[in-house]
C-alpha positions as CSV (number, residue, x, y, z in Angstrom):
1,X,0.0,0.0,0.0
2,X,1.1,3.1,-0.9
3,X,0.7,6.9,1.4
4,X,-2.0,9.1,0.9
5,X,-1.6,12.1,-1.4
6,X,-4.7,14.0,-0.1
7,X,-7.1,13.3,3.1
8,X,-10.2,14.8,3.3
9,X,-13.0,14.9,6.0
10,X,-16.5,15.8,4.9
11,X,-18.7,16.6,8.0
12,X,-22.3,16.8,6.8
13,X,-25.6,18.3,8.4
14,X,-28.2,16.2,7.5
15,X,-31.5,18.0,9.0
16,X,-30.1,21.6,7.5
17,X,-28.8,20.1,4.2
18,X,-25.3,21.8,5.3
19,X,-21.7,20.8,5.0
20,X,-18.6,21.2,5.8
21,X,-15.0,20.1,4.2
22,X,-12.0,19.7,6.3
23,X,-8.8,18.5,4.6
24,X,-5.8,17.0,7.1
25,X,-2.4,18.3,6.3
26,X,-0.3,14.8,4.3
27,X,2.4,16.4,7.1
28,X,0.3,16.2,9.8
29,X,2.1,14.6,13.0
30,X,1.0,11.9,14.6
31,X,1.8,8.7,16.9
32,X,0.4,5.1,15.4
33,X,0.4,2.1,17.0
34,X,3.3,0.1,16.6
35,X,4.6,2.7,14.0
36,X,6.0,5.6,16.8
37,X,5.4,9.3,15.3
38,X,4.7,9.4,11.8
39,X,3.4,11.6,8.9
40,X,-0.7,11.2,8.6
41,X,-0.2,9.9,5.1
42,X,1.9,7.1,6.9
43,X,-1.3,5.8,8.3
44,X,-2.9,4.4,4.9
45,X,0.8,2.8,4.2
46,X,1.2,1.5,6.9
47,X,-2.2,0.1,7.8
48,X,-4.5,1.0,4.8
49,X,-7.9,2.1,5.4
50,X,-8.7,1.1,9.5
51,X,-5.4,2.3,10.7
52,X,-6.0,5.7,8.3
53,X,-9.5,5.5,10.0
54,X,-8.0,5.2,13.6
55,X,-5.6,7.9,13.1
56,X,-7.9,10.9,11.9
57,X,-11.1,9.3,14.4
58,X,-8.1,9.4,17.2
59,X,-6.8,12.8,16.7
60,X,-10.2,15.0,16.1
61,X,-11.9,12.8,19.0
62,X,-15.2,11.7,16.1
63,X,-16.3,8.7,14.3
64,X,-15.5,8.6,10.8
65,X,-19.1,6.8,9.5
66,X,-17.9,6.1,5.9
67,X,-14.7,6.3,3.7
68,X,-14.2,6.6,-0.1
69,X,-10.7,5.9,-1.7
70,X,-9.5,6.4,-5.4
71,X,-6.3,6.5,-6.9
72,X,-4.7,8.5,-9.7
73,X,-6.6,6.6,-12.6
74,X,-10.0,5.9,-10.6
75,X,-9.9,9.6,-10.2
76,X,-8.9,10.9,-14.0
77,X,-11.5,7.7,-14.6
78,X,-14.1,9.6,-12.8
79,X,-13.2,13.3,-14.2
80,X,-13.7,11.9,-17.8
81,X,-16.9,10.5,-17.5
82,X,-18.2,14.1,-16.2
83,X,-17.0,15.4,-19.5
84,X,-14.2,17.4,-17.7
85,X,-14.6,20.1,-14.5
86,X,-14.6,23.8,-15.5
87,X,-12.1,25.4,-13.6
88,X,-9.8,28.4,-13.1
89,X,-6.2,27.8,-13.2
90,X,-4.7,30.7,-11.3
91,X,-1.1,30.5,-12.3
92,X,1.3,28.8,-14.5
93,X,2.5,25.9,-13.3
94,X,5.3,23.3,-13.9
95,X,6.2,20.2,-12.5
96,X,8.1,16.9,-13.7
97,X,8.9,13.8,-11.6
98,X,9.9,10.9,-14.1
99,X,10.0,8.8,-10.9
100,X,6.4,9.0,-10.2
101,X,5.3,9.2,-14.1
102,X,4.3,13.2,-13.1
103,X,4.4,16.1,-15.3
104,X,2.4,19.2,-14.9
105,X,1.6,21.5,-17.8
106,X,-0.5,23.8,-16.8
107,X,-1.4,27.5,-17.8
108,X,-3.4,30.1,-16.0
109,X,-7.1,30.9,-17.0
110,X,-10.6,29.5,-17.4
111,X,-10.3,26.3,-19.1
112,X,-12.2,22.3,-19.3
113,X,-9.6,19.9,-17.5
114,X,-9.6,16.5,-18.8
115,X,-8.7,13.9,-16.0
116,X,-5.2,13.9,-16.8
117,X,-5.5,18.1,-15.9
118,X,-7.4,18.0,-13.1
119,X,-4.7,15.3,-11.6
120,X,-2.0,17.6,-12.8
121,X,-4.2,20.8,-10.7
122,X,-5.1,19.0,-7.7
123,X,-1.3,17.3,-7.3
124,X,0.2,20.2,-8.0
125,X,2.5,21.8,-4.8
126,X,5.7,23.4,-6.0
127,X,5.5,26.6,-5.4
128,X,5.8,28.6,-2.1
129,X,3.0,27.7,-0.9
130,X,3.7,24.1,-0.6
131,X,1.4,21.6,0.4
132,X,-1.2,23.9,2.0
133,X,-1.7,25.4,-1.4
134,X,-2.3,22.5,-2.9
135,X,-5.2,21.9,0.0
136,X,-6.8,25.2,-1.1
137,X,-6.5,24.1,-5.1
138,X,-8.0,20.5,-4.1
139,X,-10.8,22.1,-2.2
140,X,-11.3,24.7,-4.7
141,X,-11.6,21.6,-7.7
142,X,-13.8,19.3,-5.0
143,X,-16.2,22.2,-5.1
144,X,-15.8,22.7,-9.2
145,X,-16.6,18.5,-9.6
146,X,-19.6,18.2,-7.6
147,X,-21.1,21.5,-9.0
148,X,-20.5,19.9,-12.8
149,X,-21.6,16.6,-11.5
150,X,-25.0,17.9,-10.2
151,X,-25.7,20.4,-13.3
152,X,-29.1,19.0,-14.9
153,X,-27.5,18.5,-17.9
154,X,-24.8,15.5,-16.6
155,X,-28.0,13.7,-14.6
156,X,-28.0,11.1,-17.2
157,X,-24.8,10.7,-16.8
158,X,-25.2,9.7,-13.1
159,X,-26.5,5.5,-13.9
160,X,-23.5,5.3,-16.0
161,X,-21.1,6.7,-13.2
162,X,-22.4,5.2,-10.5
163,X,-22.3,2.0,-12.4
164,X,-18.5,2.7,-13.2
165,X,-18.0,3.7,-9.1
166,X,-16.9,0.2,-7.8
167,X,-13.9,0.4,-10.5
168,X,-12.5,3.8,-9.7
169,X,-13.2,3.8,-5.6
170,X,-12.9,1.8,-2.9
171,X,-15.7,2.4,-0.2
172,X,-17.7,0.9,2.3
173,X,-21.0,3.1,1.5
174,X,-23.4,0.6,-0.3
175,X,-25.3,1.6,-3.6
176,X,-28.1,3.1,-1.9
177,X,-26.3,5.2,0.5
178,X,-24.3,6.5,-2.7
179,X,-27.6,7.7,-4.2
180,X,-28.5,8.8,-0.8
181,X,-25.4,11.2,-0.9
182,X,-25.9,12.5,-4.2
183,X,-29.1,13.1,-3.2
184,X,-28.1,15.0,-0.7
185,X,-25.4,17.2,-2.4
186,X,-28.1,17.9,-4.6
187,X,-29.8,19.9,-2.1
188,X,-26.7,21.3,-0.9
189,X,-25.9,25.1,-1.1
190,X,-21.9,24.4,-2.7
191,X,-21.3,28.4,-2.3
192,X,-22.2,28.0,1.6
193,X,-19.9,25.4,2.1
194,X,-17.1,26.1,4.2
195,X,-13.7,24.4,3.3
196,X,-11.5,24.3,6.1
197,X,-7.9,23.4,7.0
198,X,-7.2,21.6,10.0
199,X,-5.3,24.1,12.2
200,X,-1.6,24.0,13.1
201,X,1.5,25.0,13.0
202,X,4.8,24.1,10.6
203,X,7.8,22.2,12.3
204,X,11.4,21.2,11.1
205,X,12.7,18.0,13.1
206,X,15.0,16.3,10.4
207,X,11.7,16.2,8.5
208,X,8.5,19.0,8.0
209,X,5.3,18.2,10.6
210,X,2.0,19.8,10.4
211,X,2.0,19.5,14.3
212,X,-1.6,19.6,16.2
213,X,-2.6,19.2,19.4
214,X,-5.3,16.9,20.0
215,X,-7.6,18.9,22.2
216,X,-7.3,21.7,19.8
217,X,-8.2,19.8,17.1
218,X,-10.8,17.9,18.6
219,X,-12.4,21.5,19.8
220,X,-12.0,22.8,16.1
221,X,-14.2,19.5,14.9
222,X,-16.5,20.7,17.6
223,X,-16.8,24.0,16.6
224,X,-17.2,23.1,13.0
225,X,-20.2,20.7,13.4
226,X,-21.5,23.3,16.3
227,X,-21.3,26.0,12.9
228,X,-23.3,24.0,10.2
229,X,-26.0,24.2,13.0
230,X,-25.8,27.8,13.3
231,X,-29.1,30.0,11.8
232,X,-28.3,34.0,10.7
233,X,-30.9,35.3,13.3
234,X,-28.1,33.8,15.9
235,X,-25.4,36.1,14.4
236,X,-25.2,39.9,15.4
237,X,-23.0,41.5,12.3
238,X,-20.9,45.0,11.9
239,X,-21.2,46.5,8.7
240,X,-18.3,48.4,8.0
241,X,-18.5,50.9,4.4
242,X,-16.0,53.3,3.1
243,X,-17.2,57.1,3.1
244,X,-19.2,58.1,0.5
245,X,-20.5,54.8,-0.3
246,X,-23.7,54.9,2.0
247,X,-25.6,53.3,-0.6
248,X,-23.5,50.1,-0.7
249,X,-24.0,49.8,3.1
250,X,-28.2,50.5,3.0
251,X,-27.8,47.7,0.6
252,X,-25.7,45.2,2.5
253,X,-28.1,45.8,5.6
254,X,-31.0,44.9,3.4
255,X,-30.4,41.7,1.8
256,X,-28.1,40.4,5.1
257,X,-31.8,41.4,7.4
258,X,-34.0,40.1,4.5
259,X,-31.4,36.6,5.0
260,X,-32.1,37.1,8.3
261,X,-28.8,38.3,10.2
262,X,-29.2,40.8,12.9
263,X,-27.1,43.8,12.0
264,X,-26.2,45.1,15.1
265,X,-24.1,48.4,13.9
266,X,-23.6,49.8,10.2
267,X,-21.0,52.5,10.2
268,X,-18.6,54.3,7.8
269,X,-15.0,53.6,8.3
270,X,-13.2,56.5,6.8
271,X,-10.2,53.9,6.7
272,X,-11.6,52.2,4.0
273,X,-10.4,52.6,0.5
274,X,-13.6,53.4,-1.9
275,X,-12.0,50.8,-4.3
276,X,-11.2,47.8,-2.0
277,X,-11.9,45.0,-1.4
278,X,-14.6,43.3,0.7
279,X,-13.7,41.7,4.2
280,X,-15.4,39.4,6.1
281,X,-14.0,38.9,9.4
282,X,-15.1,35.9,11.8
283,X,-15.0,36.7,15.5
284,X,-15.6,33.6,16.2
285,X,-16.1,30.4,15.1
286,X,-19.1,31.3,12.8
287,X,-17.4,29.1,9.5
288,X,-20.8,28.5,7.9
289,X,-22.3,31.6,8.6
290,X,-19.4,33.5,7.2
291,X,-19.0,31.2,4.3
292,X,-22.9,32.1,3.6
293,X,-22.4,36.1,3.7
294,X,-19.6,35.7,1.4
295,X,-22.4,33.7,-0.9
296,X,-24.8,36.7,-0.2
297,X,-22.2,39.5,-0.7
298,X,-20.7,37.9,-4.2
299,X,-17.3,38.9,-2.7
300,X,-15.4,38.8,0.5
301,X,-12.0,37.0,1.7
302,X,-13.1,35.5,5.0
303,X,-10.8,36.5,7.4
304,X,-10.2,35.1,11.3
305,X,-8.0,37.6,12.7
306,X,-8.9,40.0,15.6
307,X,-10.5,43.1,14.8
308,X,-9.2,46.0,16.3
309,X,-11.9,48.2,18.4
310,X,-14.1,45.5,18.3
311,X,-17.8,46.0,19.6
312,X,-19.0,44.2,22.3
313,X,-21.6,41.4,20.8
314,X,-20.5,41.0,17.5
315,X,-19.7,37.7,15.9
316,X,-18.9,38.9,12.3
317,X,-17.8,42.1,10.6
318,X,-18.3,42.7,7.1
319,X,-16.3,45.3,5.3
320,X,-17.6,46.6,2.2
321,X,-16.0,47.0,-1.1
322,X,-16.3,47.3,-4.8
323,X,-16.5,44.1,-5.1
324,X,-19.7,43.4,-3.9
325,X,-22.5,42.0,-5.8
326,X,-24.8,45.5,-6.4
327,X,-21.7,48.0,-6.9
328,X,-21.0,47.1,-10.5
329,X,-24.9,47.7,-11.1
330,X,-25.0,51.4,-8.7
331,X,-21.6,52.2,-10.9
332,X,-23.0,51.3,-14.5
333,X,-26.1,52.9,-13.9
């Protein structure tokens, strides 16, 4: 058996129709039985699916229910069928490891990947940003496949895939518990999904760890199922707006109260550039509920630093830009 290239931990809310995708650093430090401290991705090779299981159940303190597994050609298998994933390459990228039978061509912009590209994208980690850029390019493709998987126009595909399933992934769910799911990611809002990294820090002992406590990361797994239960009404927001753009802010207030959120304070900030960009800055550990206003806004970076000044009773703060949904229309007409 070989390590795992990517692990990823899909939390979902059944009742709400909500969920939540939390991918596990391939660095990530941990002890396994009879194995001493290891890499995560050492779990699978080591022990293949249960001792993968144990390790990731063990360190976030949950059950894992279910487990899917694909490798390189179950997953360009699986790409192809879909007819290829529209995506947004946001760089040029280049890669070649004659060892492993990898090469990555890739160039920037809006383009259909094949199965072959898509590998190429979601593998791809050379740059400065390592391996937790390659977590934000995986998530960011996961979120691209399922949207072109559920468009009405592949729904005849679906027999045909799900009768090709058994050959490209290994899982325990049965046949109708895989309808069940896409069933259920049917209904899902993809925009409101949050994808998440599990928290930690980087450390250089001989070799690179993702190291992460265990009660931290047991409380973040918490936090995030405690989020996907959250409604808007529960949320008191801060609208932030530049000067002179009062009209963006009357606007924000609007649809985020017609949503439901409770917006405690709208202000101008005359801090804010006209021509920015918009903010959205969790206070706390709101990750649905901020991934939903950026849905509402059309914009917004979500951001978990501290807010300077902040109010007393505020869980999010939104700071609007040009970006935002209505602004083009206020500016062209």
């Amino acid at each position: 058996m070989v390590r795992s290239d990517t692990m990823m931990l899909l939390l979902l809310e059944l009742q709400r129709r909500r969920m939540a995708v939390v991918s596990i650093p391939r660095d990530t430090k941990v002890e396994l039985p009879g194995y001493g401290i290891q890499k995560m991705n050492a779990a699978h090779a080591f022990g293949g699916v249960p001792l993968a299981r144990q390790a990731v159940e063990s360190l976030l303190g949950c059950r894992v229910d279910y487990y899917v597994k694909t490798n390189v050609a179950g997953f360009v298998e699986l790409v192809d069928l879909l007819g290829g994933v529209r995506l947004q390459v946001e760089k040029r990228m280049r890669y070649v490891d004659r060892s492993q039978g990898l090469f990555i061509r890739l160039d920037p912009g809006e383009q259909w990947l094949n199965g072959q590209k898509a590998m190429q994208y979601v593998r791809f980690r050379h740059d400065l940003e390592g391996d937790l850029g390659r977590i934000r390019r995986q998530q960011k493709f996961l979120r691209a496949l399922v949207r072109q998987a559920l468009q009405p126009e592949n729904w005849s595909r679906l027999p045909r895939i799900l009768e090709h399933l058994p050959k490209a992934v290994e899982t325990d769910l049965n046949l109708l518990q895989m309808k069940a799911l896409l069933g259920f990611l049917r209904e899902v809002n993809l925009e409101e999904t949050p994808a998440l990294q599990l928290p930690g820090t980087p450390q250089v002992q001989g070799l690179c760890y993702w190291v992460v406590e265990p009660a931290q990361a047991a409380l973040f797994f918490q936090r995030v199922l405690e989020s996907l239960q959250e409604e808007p009404s529960e949320a008191r927001l801060l609208v932030c707006l530049p000067a002179q753009r009062d009209a963006w802010g009357q606007e924000a207030c609007r649809r985020l109260e017609a949503e439901g959120f409770r917006v405690a304070e709208c202000r101008t900030d005359p801090d804010l550039p006209a021509d920015g960009a918009t903010t959205i800055v969790d206070l706390g550990h709101h990750y649905y509920l901020a991934q939903r206003l950026r849905r509402l806004l059309g914009a917004g970076e979500i951001r978990r630093d501290p807010l300077p000044g902040k109010p007393t009773g505020v869980d999010l703060a939104v700071m609007i830009g040009s970006d935002v949904a209505w602004a083009s229309q206020e500016q062209g007409g």
